[in-house]
N, C-alpha and C positions, 0 to 999 in steps of 0.2 A: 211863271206859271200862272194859273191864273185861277180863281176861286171864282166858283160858277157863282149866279145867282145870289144876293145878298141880299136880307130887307130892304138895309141900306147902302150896300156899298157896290158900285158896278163891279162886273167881273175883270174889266180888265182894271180896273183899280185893288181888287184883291189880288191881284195877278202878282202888280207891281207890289203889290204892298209887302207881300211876302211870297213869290212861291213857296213861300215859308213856309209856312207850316201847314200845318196840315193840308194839303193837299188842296190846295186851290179852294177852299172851298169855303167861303163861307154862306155856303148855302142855305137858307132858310129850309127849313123842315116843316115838306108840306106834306106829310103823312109819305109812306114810303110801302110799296109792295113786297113783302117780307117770303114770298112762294117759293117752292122750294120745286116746284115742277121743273121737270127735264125736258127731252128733247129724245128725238129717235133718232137714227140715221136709215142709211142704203147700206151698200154693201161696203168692205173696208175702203179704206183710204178715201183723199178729197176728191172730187168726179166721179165716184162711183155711182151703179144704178141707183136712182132713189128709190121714191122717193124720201123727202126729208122734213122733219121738222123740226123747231127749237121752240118752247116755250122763254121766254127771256124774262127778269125781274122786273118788266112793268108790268106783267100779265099780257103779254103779247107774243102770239102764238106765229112763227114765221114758216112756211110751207112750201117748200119749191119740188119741184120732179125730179130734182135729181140730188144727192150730194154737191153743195157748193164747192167748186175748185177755184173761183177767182173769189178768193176771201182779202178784203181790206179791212186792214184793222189797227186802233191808236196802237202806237208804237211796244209798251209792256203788254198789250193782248197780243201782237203775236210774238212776242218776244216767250209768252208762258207756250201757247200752242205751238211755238217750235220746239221746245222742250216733250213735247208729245208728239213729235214729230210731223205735224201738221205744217205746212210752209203758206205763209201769204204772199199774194201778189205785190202789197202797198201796202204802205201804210203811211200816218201821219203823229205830229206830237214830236217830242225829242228824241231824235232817232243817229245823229251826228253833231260831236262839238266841236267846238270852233277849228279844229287842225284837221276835222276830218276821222279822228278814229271813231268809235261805236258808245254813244251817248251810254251812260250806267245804266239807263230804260230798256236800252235793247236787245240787253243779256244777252245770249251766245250765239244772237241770228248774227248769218252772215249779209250784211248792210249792205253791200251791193249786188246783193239778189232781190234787192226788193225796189220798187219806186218808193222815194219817199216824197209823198203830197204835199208837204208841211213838217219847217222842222220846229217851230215855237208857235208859241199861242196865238190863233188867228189867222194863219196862214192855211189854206187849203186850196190846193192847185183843182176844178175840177174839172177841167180840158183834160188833166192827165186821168184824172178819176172816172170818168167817160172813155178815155181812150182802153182801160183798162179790162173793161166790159165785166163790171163785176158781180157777183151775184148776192153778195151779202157785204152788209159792212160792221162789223164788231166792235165797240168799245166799253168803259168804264163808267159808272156815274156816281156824283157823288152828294146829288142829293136825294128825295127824295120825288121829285118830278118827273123825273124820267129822262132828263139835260145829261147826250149821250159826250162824255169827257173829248175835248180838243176837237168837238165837230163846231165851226161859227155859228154864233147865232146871226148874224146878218143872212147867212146862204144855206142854213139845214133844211128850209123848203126844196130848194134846189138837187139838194144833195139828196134828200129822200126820195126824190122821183127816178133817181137814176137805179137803186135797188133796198131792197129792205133791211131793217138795222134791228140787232140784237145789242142790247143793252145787259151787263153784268152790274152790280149794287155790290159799288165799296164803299158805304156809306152804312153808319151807324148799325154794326156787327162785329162779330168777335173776326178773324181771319179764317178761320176752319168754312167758315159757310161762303165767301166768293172761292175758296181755292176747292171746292166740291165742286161750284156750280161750273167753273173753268174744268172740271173733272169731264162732269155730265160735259159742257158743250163739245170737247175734245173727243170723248167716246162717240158723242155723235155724227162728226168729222169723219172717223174712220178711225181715230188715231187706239194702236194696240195697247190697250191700259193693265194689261198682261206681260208685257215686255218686261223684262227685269231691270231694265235702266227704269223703268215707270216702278215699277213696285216698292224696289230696295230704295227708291226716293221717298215713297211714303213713308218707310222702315224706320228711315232716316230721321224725318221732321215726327214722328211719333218720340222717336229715342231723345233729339234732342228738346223737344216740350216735354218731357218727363225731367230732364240733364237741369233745365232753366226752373221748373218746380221745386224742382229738391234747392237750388240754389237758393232763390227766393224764401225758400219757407226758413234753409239757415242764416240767413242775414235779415232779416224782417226789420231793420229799422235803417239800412240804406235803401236814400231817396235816390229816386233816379228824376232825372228832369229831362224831356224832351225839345229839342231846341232849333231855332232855324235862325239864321243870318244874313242882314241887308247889310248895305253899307251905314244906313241910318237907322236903323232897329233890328232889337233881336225877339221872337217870337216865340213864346213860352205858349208849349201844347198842352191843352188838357187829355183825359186818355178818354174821353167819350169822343163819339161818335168816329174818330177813327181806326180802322179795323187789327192794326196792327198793337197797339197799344191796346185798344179791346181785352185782345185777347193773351197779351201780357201779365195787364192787370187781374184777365181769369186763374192765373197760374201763380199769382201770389206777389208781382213787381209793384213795388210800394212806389208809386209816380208825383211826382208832385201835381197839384193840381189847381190851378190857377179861378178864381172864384167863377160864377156863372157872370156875376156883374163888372167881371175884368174883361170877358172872351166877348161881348156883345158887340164892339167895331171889325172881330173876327169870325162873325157867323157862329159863335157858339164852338168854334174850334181852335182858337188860340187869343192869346195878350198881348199886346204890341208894348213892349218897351222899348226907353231912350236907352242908350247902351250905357247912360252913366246909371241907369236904374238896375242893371242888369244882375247884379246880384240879390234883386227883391226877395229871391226863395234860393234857401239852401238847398243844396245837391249834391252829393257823394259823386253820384258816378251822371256824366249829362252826353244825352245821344244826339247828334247832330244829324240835322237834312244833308244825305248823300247828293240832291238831285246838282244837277247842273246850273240851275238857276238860284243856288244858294252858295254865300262863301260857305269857302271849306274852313275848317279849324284852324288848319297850318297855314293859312291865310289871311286870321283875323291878328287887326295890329293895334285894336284898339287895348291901353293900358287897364280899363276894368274888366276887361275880357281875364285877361294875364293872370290876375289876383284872383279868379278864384278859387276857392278850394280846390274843385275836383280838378279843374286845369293846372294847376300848382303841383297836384299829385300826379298827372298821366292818366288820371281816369274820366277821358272823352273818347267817344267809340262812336262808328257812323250809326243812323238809319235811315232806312229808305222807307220815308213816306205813303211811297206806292210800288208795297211792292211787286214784283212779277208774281202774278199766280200760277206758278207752278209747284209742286212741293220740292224740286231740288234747289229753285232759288229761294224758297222760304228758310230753308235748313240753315244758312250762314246769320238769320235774323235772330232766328233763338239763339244758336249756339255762341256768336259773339256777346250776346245780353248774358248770357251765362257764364260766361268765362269771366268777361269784367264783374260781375254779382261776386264769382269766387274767391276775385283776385281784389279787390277792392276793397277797403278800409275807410273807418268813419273819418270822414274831414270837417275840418271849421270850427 
């Protein structure tokens, strides 16, 4: 993956350095548009009459005649608006891994209904993205620039002249505020935010953030550490400026947190350790990067991996960095944090 923007570290250098942690990003924070402005639509569903607009997180107000029906978008934007039953044309970002089934980003789209433009960092087909004839293109961003997630910066000139682009802000916020604004853009879409598959989800991520509350408040002295894995470093996250940790920590998950003068070769969003460093900070229970560009746990062979604590006990649980903003894919993010909170015991 690759971390947008850094003071100093290129993005495709925070890319490699860790799809690590925190979400590609070690973005420098250049003030960030915080709006909470919506979006209208036309009539239901995508193509209907318009017209339409979306107001998007840079303050940029997008307007076409009609409800867009040819929507491209990084891979977890439409993976959430499928879940509101919205379907895109394309997309780009981690979309299939390497055997071909459906990348963890894609959540429950079905991958061969869509083109994919690009399936890793850098890759953007835009012959196919022209051929597409699109009318909006939808992504993530993760600083505060307005740098729309997995579009190139070599050819984003390019790409914006073929149609206009809605940017969402998963950068420095709790999770409740991008999974509204995916709310707002999805209603604007067409999509029936009334449907009972849509509502009993929200039912759902309400019950479980109250389930992970009540957890948190009765174990208040297990650490949790959030965690990402190279083959040559492992990348301890702090809980700011990433949205899911945010909003973790609002509900009472005691995080470890790595100093501000540790995280500075990581954009202010993570610590690169040697792996023989790796037990620098005690942890009870430690949440690993789900994505595909990170080892997995049952895959690390390194010896001080082994020994630690919460590894020794069975208390390593995924998470997903970035997650789908939809509320039925957020529901498994509380409630797994939950369950291991309840289930978990002081180690070390």
């Amino acid at each position: 993956m690759s971390l947008a923007r850094a003071t100093h570290l290129s993005r495709r250098g925070l890319l490699a350095a860790g799809g690590a942690l925190g979400l590609g990003a070690a973005l420098a924070a250049c003030g960030d548009d915080k709006g909470k402005d919506g979006g209208s639509g036309g009539s239901a569903g995508a193509g209907g009459s318009g017209p339409w607009s979306f107001k998007d997180d840079r303050g940029t107000t997008v307007k076409l005649d009609k409800v867009p029906a040819g929507i491209v978008a990084f891979t977890g934007v439409g993976a959430a608006l499928y879940d509101y039953g919205i379907q895109v044309k394309g997309v780009f970002g981690p979309t299939k891994t390497a055997d071909g089934k459906p990348d963890v980003q894609a959540g429950d789209m079905d991958i061969s209904k869509v083109t994919v433009l690009g399936n890793a960092w850098g890759q953007f087909n835009i012959e196919k993205y022209a051929s597409l004839a699109p009318d909006v293109l939808i992504s993530t961003m993760f600083d505060g620039t307005g740098t729309l997630w997995y579009v190139p910066e070599e050819s984003k000139k390019k790409i914006a002249q073929l149609a206009p682009s809605v940017g969402i802000s998963v950068y420095d916020r709790a999770l409740t505020q991008p999974l509204q604004r995916m709310w707002d853009l999805a209603a604007s879409l067409g999509a029936d935010m009334k449907a009972a598959k849509v509502t009993d989800a929200k039912k759902r991520f309400e019950d479980a953030a109250a389930r992970l509350r009540a957890a948190a408040k009765a174990k208040p002295d297990l650490k949790v550490m959030a965690g990402s894995a190279s083959d040559q470093l492992f990348y301890v996250s702090g809980s700011n400026l990433s949205i899911d940790l945010e909003y973790f920590k609002s509900l009472g998950v005691n995080f470890v947190e790595p100093p501000e003068s540790a995280k500075k070769q990581g954009g202010g969003w993570y610590e690169s350790l040697s792996w023989e460093n790796v037990d620098k900070y005690h942890a009870d229970i430690i949440m690993m990067d789900d994505r595909s560009s990170a080892i997995q746990p049952a895959d690390i062979t390194k010896a001080t991996w082994k020994k630690l604590p919460a590894v020794k006990a069975g208390q390593v649980i995924s998470r997903s960095p970035e997650p789908i903003l939809s509320y039925d894919k957020c529901v498994p993010l509380l409630t797994n944090l939950a369950e291991a909170l309840e289930k978990a015991k002081k180690v070390g």
